[in-house]
Kinemage of the C-alpha trace (Angstrom):
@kinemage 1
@onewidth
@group {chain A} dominant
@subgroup {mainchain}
@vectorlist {calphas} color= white
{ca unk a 1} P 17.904 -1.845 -24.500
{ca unk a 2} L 21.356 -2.664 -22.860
{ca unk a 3} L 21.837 -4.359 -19.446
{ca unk a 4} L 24.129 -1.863 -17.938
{ca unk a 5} L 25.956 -4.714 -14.925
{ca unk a 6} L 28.304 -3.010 -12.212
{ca unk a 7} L 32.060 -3.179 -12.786
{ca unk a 8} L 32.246 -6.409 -10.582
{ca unk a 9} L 29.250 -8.192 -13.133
{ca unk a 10} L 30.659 -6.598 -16.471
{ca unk a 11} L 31.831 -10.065 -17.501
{ca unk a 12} L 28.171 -11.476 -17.883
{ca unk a 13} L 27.503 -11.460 -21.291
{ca unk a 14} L 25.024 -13.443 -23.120
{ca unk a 15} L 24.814 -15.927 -22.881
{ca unk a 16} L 25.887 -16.090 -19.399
{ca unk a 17} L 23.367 -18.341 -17.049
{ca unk a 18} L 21.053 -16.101 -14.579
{ca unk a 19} L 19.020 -18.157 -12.662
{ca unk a 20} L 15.752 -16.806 -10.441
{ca unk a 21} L 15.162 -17.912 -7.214
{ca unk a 22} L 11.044 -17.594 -6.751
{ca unk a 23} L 10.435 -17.540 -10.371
{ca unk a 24} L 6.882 -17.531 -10.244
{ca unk a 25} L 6.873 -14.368 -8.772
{ca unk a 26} L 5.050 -11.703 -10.731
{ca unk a 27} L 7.748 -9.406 -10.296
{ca unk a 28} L 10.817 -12.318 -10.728
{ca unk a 29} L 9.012 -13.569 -13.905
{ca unk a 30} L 9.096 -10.253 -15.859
{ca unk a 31} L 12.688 -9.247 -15.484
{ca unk a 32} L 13.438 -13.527 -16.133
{ca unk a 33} L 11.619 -13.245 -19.623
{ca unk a 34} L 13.695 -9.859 -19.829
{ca unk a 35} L 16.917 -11.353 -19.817
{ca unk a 36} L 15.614 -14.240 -22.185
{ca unk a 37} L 14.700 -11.559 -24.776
{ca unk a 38} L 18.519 -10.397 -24.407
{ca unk a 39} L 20.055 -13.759 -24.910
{ca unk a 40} L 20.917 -14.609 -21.625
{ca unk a 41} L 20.162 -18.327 -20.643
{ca unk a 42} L 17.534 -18.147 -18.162
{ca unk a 43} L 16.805 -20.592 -15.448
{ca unk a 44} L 14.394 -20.846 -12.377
{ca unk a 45} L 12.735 -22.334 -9.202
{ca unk a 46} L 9.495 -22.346 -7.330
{ca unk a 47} L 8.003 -24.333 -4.740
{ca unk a 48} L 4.973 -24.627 -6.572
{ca unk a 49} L 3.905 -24.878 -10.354
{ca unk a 50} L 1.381 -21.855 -11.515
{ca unk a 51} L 0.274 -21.225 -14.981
{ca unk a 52} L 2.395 -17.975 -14.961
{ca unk a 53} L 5.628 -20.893 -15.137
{ca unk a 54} L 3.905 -22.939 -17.862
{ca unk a 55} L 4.363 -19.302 -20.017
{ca unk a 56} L 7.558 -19.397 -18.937
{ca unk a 57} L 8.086 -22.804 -20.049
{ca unk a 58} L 6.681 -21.957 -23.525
{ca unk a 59} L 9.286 -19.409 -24.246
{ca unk a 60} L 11.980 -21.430 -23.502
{ca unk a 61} L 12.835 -20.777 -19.381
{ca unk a 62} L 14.303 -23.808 -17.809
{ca unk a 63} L 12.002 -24.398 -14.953
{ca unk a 64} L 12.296 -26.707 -11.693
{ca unk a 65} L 9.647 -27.602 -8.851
{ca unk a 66} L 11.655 -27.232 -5.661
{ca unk a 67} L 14.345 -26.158 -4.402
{ca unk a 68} L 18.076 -27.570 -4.721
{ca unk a 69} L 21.485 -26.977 -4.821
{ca unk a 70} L 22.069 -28.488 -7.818
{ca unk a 71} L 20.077 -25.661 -9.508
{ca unk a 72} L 23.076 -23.431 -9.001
{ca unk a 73} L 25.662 -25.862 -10.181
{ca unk a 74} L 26.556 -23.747 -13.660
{ca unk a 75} L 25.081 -20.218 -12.870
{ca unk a 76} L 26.882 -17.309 -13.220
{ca unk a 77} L 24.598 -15.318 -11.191
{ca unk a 78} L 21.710 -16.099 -8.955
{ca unk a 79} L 18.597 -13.350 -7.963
{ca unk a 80} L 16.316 -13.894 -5.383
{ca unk a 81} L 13.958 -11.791 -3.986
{ca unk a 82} L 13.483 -10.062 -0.591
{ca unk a 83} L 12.211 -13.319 0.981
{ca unk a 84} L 14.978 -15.000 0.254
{ca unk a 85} L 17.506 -15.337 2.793
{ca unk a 86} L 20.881 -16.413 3.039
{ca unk a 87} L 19.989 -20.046 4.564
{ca unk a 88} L 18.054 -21.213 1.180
{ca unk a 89} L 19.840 -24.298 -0.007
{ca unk a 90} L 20.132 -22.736 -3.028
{ca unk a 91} L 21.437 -19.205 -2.115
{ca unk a 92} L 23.773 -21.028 0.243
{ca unk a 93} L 25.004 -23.302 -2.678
{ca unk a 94} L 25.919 -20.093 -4.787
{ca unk a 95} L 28.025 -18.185 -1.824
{ca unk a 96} L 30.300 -21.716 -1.440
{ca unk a 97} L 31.212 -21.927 -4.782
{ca unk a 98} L 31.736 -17.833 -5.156
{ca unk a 99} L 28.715 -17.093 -7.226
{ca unk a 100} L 27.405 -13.556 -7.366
{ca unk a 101} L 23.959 -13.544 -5.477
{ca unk a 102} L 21.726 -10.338 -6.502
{ca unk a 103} L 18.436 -8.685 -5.160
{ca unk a 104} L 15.891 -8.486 -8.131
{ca unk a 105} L 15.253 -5.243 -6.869
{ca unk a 106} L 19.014 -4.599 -8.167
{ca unk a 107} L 18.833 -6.006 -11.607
{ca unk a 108} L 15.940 -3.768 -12.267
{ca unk a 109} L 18.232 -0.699 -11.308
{ca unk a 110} L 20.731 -2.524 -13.749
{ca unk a 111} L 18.107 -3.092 -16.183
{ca unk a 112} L 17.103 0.815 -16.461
{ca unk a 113} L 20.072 2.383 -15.824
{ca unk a 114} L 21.034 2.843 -19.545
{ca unk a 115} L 17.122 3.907 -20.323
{ca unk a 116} L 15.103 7.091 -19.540
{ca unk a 117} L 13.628 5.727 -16.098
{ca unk a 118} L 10.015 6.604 -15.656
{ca unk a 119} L 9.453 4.972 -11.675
{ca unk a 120} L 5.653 5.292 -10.270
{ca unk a 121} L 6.106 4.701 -6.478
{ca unk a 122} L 3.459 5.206 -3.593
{ca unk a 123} L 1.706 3.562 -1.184
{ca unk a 124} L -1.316 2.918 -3.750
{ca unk a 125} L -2.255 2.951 -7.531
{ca unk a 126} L 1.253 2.028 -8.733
{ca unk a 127} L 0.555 -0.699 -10.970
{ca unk a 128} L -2.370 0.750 -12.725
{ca unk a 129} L -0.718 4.068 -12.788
{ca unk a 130} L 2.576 2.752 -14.521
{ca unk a 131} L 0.191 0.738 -17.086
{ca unk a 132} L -1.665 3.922 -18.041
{ca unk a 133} L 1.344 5.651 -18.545
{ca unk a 134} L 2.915 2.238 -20.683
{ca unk a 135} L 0.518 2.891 -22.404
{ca unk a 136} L 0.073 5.833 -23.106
{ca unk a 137} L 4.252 6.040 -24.603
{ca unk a 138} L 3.349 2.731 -26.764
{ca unk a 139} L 0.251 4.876 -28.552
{ca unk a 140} L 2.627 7.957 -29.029
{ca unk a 141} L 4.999 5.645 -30.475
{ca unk a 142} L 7.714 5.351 -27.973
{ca unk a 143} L 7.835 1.378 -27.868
{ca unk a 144} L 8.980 1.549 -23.787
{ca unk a 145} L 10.164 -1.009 -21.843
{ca unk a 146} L 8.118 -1.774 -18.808
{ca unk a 147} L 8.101 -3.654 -15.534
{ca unk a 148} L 5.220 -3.614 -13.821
{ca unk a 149} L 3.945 -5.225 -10.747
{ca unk a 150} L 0.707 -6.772 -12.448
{ca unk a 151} L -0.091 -7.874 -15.648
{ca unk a 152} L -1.237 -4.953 -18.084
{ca unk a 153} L -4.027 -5.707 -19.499
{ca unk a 154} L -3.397 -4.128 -22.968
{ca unk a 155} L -0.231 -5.821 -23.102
{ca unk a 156} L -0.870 -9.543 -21.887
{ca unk a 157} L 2.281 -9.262 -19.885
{ca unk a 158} L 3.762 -7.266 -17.014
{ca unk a 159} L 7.000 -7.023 -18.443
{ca unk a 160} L 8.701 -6.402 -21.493
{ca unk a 161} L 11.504 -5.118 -23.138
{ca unk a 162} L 10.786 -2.414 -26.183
{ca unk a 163} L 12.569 -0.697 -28.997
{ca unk a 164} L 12.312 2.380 -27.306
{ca unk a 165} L 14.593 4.723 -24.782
{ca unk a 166} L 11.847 4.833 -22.248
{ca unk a 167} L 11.539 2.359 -19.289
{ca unk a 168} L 8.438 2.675 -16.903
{ca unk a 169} L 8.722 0.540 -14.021
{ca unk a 170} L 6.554 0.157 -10.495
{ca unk a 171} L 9.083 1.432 -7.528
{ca unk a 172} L 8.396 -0.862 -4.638
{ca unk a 173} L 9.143 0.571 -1.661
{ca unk a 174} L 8.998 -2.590 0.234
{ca unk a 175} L 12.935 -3.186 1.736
{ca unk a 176} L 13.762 -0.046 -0.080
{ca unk a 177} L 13.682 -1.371 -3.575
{ca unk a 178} L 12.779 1.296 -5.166
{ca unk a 179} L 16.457 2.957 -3.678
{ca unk a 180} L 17.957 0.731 -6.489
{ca unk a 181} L 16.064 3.518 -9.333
{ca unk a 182} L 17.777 6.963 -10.781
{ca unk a 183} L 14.724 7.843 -12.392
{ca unk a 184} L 14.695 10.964 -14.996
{ca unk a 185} L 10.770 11.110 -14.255
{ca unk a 186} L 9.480 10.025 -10.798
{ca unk a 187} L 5.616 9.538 -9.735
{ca unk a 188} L 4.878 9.812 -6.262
{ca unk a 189} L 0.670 8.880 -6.019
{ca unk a 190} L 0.577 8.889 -2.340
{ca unk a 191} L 2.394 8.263 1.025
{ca unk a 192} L 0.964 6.414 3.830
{ca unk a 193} L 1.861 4.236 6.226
{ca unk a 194} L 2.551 0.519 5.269
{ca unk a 195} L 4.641 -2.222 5.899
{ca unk a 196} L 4.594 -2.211 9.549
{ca unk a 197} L 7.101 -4.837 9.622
{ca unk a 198} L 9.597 -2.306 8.042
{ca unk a 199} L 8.692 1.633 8.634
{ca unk a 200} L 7.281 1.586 12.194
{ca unk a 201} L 6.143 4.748 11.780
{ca unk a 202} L 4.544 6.484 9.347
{ca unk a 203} L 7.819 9.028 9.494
{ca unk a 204} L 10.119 6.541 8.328
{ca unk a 205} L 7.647 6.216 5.128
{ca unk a 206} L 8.411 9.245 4.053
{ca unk a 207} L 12.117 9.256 4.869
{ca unk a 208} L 12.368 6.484 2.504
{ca unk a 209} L 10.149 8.265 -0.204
{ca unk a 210} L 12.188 11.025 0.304
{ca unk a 211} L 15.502 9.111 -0.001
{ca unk a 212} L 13.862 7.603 -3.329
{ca unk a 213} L 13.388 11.164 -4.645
{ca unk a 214} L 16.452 12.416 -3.821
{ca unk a 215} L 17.612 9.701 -6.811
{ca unk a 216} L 16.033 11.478 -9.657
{ca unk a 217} L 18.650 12.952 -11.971
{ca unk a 218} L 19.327 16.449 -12.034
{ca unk a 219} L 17.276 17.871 -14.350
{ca unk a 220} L 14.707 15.357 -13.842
{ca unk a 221} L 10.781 15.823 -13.059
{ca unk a 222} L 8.849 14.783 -10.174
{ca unk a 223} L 5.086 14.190 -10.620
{ca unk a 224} L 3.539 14.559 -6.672
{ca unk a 225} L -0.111 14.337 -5.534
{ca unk a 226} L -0.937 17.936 -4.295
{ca unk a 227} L -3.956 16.608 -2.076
{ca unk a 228} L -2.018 13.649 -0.256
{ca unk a 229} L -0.431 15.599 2.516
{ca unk a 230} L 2.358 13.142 2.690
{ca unk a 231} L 3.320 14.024 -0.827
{ca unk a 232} L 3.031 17.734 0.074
{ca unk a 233} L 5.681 17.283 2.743
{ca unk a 234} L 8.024 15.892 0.571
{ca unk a 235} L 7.645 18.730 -1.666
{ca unk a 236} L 8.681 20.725 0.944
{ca unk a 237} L 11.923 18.834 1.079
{ca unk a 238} L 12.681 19.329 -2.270
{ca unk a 239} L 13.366 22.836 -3.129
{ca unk a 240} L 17.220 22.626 -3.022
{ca unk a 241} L 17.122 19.658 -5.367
{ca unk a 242} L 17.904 20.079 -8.926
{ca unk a 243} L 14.526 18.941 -10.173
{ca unk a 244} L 11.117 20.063 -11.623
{ca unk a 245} L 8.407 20.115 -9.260
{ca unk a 246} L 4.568 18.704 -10.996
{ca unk a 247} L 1.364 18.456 -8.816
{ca unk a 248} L -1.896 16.839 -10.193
{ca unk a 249} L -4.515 16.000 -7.864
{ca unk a 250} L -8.652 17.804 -7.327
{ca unk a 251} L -7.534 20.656 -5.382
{ca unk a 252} L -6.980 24.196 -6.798
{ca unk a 253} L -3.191 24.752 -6.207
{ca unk a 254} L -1.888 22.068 -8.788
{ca unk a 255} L -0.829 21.980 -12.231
{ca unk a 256} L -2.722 19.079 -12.960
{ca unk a 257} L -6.358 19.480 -11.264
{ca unk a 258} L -9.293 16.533 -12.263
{ca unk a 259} L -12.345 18.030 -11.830
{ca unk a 260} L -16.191 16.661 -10.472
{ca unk a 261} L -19.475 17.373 -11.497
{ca unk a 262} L -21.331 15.753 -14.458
{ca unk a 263} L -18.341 15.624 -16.819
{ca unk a 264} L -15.327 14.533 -15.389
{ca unk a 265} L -12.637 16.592 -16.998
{ca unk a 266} L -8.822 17.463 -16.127
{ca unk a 267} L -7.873 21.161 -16.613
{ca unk a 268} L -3.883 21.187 -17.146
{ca unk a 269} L -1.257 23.719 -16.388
{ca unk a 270} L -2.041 26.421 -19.178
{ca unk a 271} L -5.849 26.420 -18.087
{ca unk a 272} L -6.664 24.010 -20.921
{ca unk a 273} L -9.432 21.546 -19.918
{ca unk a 274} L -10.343 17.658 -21.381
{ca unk a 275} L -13.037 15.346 -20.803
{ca unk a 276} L -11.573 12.501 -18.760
{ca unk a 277} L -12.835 9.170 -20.480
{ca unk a 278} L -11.812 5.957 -18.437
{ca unk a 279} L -13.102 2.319 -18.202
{ca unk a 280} L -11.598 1.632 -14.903
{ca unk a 281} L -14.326 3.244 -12.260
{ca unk a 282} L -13.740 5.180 -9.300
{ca unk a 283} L -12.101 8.302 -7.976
{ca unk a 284} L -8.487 6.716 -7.348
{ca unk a 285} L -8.495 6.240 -10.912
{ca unk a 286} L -8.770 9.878 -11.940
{ca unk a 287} L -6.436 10.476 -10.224
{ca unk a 288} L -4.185 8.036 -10.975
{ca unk a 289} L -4.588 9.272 -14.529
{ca unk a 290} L -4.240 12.577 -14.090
{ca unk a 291} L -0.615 11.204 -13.156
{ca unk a 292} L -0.384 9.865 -16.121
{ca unk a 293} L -0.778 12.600 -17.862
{ca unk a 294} L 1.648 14.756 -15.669
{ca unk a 295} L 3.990 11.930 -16.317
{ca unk a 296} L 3.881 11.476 -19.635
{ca unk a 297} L 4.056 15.218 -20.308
{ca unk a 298} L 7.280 15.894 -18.939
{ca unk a 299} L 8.841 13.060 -21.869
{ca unk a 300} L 7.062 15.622 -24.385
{ca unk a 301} L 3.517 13.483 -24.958
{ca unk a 302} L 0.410 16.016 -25.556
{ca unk a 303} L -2.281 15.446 -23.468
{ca unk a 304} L -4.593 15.074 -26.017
{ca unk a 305} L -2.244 11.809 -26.836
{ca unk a 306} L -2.464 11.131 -23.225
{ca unk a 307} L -6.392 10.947 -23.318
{ca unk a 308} L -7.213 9.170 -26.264
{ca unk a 309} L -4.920 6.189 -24.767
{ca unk a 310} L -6.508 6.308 -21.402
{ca unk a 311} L -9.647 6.222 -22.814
{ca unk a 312} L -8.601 2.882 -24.205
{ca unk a 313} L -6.973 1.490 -21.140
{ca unk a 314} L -8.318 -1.687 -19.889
{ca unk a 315} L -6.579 -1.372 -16.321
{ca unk a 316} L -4.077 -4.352 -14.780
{ca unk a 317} L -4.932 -7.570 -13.174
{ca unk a 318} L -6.505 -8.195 -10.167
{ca unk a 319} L -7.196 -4.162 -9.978
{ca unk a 320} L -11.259 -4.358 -10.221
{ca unk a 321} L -10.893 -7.184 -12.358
{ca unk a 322} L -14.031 -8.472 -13.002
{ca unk a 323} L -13.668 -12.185 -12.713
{ca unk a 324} L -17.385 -13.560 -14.125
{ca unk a 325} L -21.212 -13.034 -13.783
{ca unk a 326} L -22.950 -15.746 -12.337
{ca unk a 327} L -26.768 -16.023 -11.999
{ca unk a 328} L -27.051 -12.003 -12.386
{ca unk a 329} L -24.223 -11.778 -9.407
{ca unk a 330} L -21.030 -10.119 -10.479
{ca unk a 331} L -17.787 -11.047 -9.225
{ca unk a 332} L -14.692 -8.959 -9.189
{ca unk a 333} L -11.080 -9.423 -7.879
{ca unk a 334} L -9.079 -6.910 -6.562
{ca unk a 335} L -5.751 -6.532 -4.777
{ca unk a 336} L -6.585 -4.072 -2.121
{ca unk a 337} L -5.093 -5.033 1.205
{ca unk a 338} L -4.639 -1.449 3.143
{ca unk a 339} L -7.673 0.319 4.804
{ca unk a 340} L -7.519 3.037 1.916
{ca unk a 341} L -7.451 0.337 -0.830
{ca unk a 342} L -10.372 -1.102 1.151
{ca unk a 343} L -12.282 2.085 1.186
{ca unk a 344} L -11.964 3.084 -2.952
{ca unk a 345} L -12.503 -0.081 -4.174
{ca unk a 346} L -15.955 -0.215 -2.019
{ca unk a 347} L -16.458 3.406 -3.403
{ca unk a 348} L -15.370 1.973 -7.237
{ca unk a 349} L -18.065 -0.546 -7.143
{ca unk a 350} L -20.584 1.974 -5.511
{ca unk a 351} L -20.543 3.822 -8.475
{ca unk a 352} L -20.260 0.907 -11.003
{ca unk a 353} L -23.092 -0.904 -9.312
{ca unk a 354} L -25.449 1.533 -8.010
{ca unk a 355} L -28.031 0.228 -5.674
{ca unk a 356} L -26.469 -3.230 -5.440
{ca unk a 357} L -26.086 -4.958 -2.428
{ca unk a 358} L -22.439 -5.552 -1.683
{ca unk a 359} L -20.595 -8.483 -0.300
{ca unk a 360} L -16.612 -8.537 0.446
{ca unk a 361} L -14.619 -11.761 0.842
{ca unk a 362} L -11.902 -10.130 2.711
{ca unk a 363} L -8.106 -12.005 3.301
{ca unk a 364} L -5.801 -10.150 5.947
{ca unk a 365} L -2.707 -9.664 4.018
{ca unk a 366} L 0.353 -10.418 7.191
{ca unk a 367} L -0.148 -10.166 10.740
{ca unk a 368} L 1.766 -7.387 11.123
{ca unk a 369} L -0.332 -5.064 8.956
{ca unk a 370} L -3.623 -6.315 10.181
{ca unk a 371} L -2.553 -5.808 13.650
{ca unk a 372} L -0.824 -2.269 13.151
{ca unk a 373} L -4.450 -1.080 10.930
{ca unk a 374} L -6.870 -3.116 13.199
{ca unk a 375} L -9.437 -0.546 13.624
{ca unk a 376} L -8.648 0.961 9.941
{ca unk a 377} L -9.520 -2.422 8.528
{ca unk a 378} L -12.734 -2.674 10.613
{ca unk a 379} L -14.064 0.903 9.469
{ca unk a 380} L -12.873 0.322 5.977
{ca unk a 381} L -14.385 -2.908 5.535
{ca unk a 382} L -17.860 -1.648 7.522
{ca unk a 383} L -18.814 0.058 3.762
{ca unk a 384} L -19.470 -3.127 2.599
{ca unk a 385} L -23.263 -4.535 3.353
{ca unk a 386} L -21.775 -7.700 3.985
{ca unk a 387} L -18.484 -8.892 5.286
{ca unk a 388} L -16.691 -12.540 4.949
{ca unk a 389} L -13.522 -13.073 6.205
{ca unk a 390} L -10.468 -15.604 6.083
{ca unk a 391} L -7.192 -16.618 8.053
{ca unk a 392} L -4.305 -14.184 7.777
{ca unk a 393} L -2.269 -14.823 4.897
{ca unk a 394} L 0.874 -14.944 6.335
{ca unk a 395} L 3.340 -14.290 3.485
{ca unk a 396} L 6.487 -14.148 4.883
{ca unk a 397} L 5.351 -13.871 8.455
{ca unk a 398} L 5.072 -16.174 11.200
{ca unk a 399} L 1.275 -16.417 13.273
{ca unk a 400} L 1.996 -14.383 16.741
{ca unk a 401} L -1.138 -15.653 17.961
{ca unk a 402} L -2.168 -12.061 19.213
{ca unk a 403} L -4.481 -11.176 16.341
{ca unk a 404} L -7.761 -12.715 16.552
{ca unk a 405} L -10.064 -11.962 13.425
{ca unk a 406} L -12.830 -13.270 15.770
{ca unk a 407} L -12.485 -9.949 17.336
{ca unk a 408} L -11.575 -8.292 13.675
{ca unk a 409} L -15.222 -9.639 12.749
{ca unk a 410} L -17.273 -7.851 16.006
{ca unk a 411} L -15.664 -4.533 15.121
{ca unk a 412} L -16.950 -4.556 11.769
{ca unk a 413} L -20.288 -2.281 11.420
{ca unk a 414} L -22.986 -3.476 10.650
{ca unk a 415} L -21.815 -6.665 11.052
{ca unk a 416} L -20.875 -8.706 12.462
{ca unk a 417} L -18.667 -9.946 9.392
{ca unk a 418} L -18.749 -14.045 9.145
{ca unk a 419} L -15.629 -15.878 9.178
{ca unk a 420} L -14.680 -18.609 6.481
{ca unk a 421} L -11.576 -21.186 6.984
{ca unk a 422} L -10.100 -20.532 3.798
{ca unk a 423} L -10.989 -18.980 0.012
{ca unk a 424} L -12.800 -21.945 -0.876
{ca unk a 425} L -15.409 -22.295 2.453
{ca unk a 426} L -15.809 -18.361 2.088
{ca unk a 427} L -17.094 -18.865 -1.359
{ca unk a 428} L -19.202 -21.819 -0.829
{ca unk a 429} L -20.527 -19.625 2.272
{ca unk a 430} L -21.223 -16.641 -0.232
{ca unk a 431} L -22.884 -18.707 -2.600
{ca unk a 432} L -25.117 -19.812 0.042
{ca unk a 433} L -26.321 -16.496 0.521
{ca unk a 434} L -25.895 -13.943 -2.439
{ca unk a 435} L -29.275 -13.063 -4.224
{ca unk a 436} L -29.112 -11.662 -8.084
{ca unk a 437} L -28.520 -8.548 -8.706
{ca unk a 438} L -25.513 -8.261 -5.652
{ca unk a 439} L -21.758 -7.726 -6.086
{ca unk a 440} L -18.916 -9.338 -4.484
{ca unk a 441} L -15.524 -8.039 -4.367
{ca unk a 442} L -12.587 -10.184 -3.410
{ca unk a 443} L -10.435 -8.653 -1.679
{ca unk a 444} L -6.744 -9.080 -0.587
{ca unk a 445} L -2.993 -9.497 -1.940
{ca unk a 446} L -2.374 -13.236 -0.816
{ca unk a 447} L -4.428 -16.320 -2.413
{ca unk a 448} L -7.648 -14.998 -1.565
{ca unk a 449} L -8.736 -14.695 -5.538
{ca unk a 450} L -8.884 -18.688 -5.930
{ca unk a 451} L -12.570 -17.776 -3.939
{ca unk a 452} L -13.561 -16.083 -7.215
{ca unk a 453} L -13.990 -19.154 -9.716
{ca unk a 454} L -14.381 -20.796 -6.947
{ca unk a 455} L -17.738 -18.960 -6.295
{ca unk a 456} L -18.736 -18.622 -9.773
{ca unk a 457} L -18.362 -22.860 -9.889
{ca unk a 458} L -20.709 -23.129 -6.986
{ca unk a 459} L -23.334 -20.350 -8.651
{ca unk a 460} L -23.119 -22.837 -11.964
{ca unk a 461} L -24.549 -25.563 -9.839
{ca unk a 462} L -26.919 -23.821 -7.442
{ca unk a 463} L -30.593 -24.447 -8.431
């Protein structure tokens, strides 16, 4: 795998000095450990120290608590990430003394521009969707290179870089990242409205899906849910472009169709049909697969191949993740954060746990989103038997004051939900009141899984 840098970057060579700003980003630390595999020297930042940096640490990335200029003094090029602005001492620091200053999002693009690009994008079911298919090229022998926005499971990593030509990576579309890609396979799994703070509208989701597609080389395939009718729009958008056109979804009109019933099976484009095997539960997942397959496919992989992996595939962290068992109570993590994560996760552990009573720790993930989805959340979240819920994680948001999970917490059906001050209180207040035999899912993108060893510590000591 070759770094392929833009005329004004040729010069960096190994082993030039990159250094991350946010290294202990999931995202930051794969394509960091990326350049270390490729001789670059590698150095790094956080504000806080994670175990994800000790890893780091152990295969040989200079890392440093903080933030200062002096961390710039000898780099050659500095990447940040989308919350970084240009007043961080240390991005500052790099423009004065003429250092180039890079997006990650743009190093990835640099990273697979030399490679067959694989890109999963949509609003859901990227990161387990680019694992299955990751894994699915290692078992047919491709050795890919991946970047993935979670670890994957079957890999111990979320990132690395592989003998092979292919290179699966998730496409953000978060400030257009994934507009950085020129995929030569493209997965679209869904489109919905997200990211309030940047599409206002659930039109200006699509436009930038549909700028993203318009980036697949000619000749290239596109892999779209038929049943999502956001994806079916931009199909519509796409017959002038020089592409191949794949749908997988339940419905009848699609080349890849997963069907119901007893045996859950996927029929494929010829009329063939396969029992679909998986350990990850629910419906999203089947789905997702069936993506998988599409995807995989169009870089020559049989199905059959396809299957056999998938049936292997122990999903990606803090997807369903279950975290322990605790006095016959089982806790799992999971990153949902939108109403539709909300509502197949809930429907995933409805048909894992049948019968069990089911608790949600729920964490807002920004204001902006659980402002703009208020009423979403509140249906979403009204599956669950019982509802806990803590402050807003604010990310890279500021507290407008106007969204009052007090409020959040009466709309909620049943309900109403309780409300915890943090992780920690809403797991003490769980443990308080689960009985064996019920399930608790913790929900949320922020900080909100530190409440699931932190609940599984207070079930150790409960008499």
């Amino acid at each position: 795998m070759t770094l392929r840098w833009p005329s004004n970057l040729a010069h960096l060579e190994p082993p030039a000095h990159v250094h991350f700003v946010g290294l202990g980003g999931i995202g930051m630390s794969g394509l960091a450990r990326m350049l270390a595999q490729l001789g670059y020297r590698v150095s790094g930042c956080d504000a806080v120290d994670a175990p994800l940096l000790d890893v780091l640490r152990a295969e040989g990335i200079v890392v440093s608590l903080g933030h200062d200029p002096a961390h710039v003094e000898d780099a050659d090029l500095v990447v940040i990430t989308s919350a970084v602005h240009a007043d961080h001492p240390e991005v500052a620091a790099a423009v004065t003394r003429q250092r180039p200053v890079v997006k990650r999002a743009a190093l990835l693009g640099w990273l697979t521009a030399g490679a067959t690009c694989v890109a999963v994008a949509g609003t859901h079911g990227k990161s387990t969707t680019a694992g299955m298919i990751t894994l699915i090229l290692e078992q047919s022998g491709q050795s890919p290179s991946f970047a993935v926005g979670a670890e994957v499971r079957d890999f111990g990593t979320n990132a690395r870089l592989g003998s092979g030509a292919t290179f699966v990576v998730e496409a953000d579309e978060y400030d257009y990242s994934f507009l950085h890609l020129e995929p030569a396979v493209a997965v679209v799994l869904n489109v919905e409205h997200d990211h309030p703070d940047l599409f206002p509208t659930p039109a200006s989701v699509e436009a930038a899906f549909r700028r993203f597609l318009e980036r697949v080389r000619p000749g290239g395939t596109v892999v779209l849910s038929g049943d999502d009718p956001g994806c079916r729009r931009l199909a519509n958008t796409l017959a002038l472009c020089e592409v191949r056109i794949v749908t997988f979804g339940a419905s009848g009109q699609v080349d890849w169709r997963v069907t119901g019933g007893a045996d859950i099976g996927l029929v494929g484009p010829d009329g063939r049909a396969w029992r679909l095997g998986l350990r990850v539960p629910g419906w999203h997942n089947r789905l997702n697969a069936a993506a998988a397959v599409a995807a995989a496919a169009a870089l020559g992989v049989e199905p059959e191949t396809s299957l056999r992996a998938l049936e292997e595939f122990s999903g990606v962290a803090r997807r369903f993740e279950l975290w322990g068992q605790g006095q016959g109570i089982a806790v799992i993590v999971d990153y949902a954060h939108h109403p539709s994560e909300i509502r197949a996760t809930i429907a995933a552990a409805r048909e894992r746990y049948p019968g069990a009573r089911l608790w949600v720790i729920f964490q807002p993930h920004t204001y902006s989103r659980t402002r703009a989805f208020f009423s979403e959340f509140a249906s979403a979240l009204g599956l669950a038997d019982q509802v806990i819920l803590t402050p807003v994680y604010a990310a890279r948001e500021v507290d407008p004051g106007d969204v009052p999970l007090e409020r959040l917490a009466l709309r909620i059906e049943p309900g109403p939900a309780r409300l915890a001050a943090s992780p920690r209180a809403a797991a003490q207040l769980a443990a308080e009141l689960v009985e064996p035999g019920d399930v608790v899912l913790v929900l949320g993108a922020g900080d909100v899984w530190k409440a699931a060893p932190a609940l599984l510590e207070y079930l150790g000591g409960r008499p």
